[in-house]
C-alpha positions as CSV (number, residue, x, y, z in Angstrom):
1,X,42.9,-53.2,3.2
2,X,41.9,-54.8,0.2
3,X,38.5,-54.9,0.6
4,X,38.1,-51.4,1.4
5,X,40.6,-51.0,-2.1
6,X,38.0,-53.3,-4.1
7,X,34.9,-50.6,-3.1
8,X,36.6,-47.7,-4.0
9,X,37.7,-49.1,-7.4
10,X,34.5,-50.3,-7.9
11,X,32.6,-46.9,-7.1
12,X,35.4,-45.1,-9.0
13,X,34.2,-47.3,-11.8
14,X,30.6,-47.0,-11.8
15,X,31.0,-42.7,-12.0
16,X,33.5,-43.8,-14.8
17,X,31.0,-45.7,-16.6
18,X,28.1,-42.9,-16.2
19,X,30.7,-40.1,-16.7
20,X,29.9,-38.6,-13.6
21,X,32.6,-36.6,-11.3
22,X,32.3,-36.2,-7.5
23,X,31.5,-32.7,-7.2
24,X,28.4,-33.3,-9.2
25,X,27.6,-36.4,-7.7
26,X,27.7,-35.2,-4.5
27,X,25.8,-32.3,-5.2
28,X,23.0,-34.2,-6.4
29,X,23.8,-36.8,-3.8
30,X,23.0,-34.2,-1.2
31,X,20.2,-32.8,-2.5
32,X,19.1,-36.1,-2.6
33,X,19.5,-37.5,0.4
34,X,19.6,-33.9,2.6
35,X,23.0,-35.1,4.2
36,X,26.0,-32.8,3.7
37,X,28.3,-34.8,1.0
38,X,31.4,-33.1,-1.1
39,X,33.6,-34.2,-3.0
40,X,36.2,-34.1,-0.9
41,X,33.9,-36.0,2.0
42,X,32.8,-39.1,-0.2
43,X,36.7,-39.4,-1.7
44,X,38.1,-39.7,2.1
45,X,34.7,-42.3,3.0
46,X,35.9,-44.4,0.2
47,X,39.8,-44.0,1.0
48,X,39.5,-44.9,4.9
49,X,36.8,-47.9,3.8
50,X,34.5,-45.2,6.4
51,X,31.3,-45.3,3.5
52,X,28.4,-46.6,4.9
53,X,26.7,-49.8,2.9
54,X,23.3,-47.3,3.2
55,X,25.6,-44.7,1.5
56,X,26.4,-47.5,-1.6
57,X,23.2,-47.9,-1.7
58,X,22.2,-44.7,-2.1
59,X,25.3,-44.8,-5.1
60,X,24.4,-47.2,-6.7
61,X,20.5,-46.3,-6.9
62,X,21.5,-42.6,-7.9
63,X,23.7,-43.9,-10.5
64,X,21.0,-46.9,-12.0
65,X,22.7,-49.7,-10.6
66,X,21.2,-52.9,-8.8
67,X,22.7,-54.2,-5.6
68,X,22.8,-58.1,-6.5
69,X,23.2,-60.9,-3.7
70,X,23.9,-64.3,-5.1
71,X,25.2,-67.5,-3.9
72,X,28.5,-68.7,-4.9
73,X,29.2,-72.2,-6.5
74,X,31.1,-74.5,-3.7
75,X,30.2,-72.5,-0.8
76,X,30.5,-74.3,2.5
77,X,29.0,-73.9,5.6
78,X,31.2,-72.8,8.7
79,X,29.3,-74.7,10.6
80,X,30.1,-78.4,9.1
């Protein structure tokens, strides 16, 4: 439950940041993409953890963001 609370704060944040709303991002989002998205659709995806990591892609591209994979300091192997 957490984790699915930590994405939709963070998405929240990023439309924050770029003073975006939902209805107008998922307008553009589906005109972008050609998949059906509303406001009400992407709010429930985000809710119910439900969004697809293709979909925060597609989020974070839209709205100039990078995706950024990096290792962690003290990381151990599971398999030690």
């Amino acid at each position: 439950m957490q984790d699915i609370k930590k994405i939709k704060e963070r998405i929240k944040t990023l439309f924050l940041w770029r003073d975006v709303t939902f209805t107008s991002f998922a307008d553009y989002m589906t005109k972008k993409t050609g998949k059906n998205y509303s406001q009400s659709s992407l709010s429930h995806k985000l809710a119910r953890g439900t969004i697809s990591f293709s979909e925060v892609i597609d989020i974070a591209d839209i709205l100039g963001y990078d995706i950024v994979f990096r290792p962690r300091k003290g990381w151990k192997s599971w398999e030690n």
